[in-house]
C-alpha positions as CSV (number, residue, x, y, z in Angstrom):
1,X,94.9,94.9,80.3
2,X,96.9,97.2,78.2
3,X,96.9,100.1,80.5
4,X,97.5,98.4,83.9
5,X,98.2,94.7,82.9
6,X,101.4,95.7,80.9
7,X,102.9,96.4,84.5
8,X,102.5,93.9,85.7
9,X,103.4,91.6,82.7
10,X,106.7,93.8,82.5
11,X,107.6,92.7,85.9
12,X,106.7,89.2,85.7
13,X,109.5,89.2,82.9
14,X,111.7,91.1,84.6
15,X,111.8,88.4,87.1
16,X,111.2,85.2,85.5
17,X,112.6,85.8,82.1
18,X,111.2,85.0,79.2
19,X,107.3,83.9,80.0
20,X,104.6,82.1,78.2
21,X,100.7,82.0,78.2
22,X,99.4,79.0,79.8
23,X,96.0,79.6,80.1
24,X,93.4,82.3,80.5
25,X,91.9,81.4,84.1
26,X,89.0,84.4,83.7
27,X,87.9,86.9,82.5
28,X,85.4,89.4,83.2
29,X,83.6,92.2,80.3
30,X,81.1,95.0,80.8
31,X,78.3,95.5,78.8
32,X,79.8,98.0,76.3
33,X,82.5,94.7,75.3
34,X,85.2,96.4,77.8
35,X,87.7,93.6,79.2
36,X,87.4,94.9,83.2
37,X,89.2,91.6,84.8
38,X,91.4,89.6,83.1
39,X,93.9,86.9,85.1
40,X,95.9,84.3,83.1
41,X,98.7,81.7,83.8
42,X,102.4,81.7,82.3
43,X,105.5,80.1,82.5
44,X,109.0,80.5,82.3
45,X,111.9,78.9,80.6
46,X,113.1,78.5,84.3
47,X,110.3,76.2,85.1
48,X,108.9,79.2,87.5
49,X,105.0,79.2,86.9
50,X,102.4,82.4,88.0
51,X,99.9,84.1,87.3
52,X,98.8,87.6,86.0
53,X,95.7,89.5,87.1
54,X,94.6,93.0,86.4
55,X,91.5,94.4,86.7
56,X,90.5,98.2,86.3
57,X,87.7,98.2,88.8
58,X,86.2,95.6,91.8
59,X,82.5,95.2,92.2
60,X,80.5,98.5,93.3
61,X,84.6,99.8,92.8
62,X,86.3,101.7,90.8
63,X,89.6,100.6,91.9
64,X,92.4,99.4,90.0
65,X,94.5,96.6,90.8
66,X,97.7,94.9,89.2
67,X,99.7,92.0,90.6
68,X,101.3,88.3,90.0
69,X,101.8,85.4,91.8
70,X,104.8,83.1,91.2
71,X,105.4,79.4,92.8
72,X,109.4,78.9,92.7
73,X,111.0,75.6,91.7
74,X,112.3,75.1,95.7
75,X,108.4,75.6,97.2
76,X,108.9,79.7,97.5
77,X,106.2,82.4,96.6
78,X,106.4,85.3,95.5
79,X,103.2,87.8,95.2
80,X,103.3,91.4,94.5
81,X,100.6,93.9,94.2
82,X,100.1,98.0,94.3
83,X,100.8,97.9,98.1
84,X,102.7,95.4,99.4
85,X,105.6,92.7,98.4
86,X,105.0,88.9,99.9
87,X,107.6,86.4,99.9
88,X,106.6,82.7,101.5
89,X,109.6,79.9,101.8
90,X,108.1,76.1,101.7
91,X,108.3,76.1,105.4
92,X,105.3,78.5,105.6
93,X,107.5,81.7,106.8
94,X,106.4,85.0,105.1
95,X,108.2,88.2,105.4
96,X,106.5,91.9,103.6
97,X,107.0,94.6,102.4
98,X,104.1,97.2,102.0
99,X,105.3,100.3,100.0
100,X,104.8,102.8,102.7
101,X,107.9,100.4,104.3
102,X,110.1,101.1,101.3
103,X,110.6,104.7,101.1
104,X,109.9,105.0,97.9
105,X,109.4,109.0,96.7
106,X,108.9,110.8,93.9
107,X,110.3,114.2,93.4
108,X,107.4,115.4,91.6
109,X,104.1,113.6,90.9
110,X,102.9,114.9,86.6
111,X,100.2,112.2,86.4
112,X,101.6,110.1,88.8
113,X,104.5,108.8,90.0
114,X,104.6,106.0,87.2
115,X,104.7,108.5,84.2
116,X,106.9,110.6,86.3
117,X,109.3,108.3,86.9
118,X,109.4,106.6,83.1
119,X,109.5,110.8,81.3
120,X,112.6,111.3,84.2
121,X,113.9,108.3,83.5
122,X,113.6,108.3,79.4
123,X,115.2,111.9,79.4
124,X,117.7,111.1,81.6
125,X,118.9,108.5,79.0
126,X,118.3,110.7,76.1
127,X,120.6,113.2,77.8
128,X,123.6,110.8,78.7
129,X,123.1,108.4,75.5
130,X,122.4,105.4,77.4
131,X,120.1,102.3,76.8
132,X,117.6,102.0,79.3
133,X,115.5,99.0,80.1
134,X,112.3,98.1,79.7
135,X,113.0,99.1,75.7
136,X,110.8,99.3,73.1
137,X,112.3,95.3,72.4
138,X,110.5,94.6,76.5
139,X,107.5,96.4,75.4
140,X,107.0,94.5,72.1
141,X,107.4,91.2,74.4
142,X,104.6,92.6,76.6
143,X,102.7,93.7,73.6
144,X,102.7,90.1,71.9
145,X,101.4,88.4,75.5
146,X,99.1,90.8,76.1
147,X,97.8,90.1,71.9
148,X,97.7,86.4,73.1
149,X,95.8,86.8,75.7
150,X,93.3,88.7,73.9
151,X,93.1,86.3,71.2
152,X,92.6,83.6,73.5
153,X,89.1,85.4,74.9
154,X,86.1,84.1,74.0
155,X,85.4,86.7,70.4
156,X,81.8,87.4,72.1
157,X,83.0,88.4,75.1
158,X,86.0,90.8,74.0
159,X,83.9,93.5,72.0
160,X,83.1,91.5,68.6
């Protein structure tokens, strides 16, 4: 949840503002007390309600997977993944946008593009003196979601 979740969350506020825990829908944890699956609902200030899931690995998988879902006050969806971009209007119309669609590239891939882009970004601000967003203020906001939803787990099934 913290690793790949926090994407995910950061977007979600990105879009909709400032969000709120609704509910933990599931949650799935190994053995060893590891959370693998975790998807929860929020809601804005708006009125816009999703939902959050990230999950580490699949069944028989190890394949990671971020994304949100969000239902629009005038019957629009909105669901974004890894791969592709969805948006529905009431009427049932859908138009995508998988990434391979978006020409989205990376100078040079350190540990993937994510870190690449947030170091290039972070030292590009550093050099010029300019605030950048997400912040450390964004990140605290994920940070205290992501603690909620922890906290709202089931203590036997989070690793205690």
């Amino acid at each position: 949840l913290r690793d790949l979740g926090c994407h995910a969350i950061d977007l979600a506020i990105w879009f909709m503002g400032n969000i709120n825990l609704k509910s933990i829908n599931s949650s799935k944890v190994s053995i060893d007390g590891v959370l693998d699956y975790a998807s929860f609902g929020v809601s804005s200030d708006k009125g816009i309600n999703g939902q959050i899931r990230a999950s580490w690995c699949e069944p028989n998988y190890r394949l990671p997977e971020i994304g949100f879902v969000m239902e629009g006050s005038k019957g629009q969806t909105l669901i974004v993944n890894d791969d592709k971009v969805e948006l529905r209007n009431k009427q049932g119309e859908t138009k995508v946008w998988h990434k391979q669609d978006l020409n989205d590239n990376t100078y040079f891939m350190l540990g993937g593009t994510d870190y690449f882009r947030e170091d290039e970004e972070y030292t590009n601000a550093v050099k010029t003196e300019k605030t950048i967003e997400p912040g450390f203020s964004t990140a605290l906001i994920v940070d205290e979601l992501i603690d909620s939803v922890e906290k709202s787990l089931p203590r036997q099934h989070y690793g205690e």
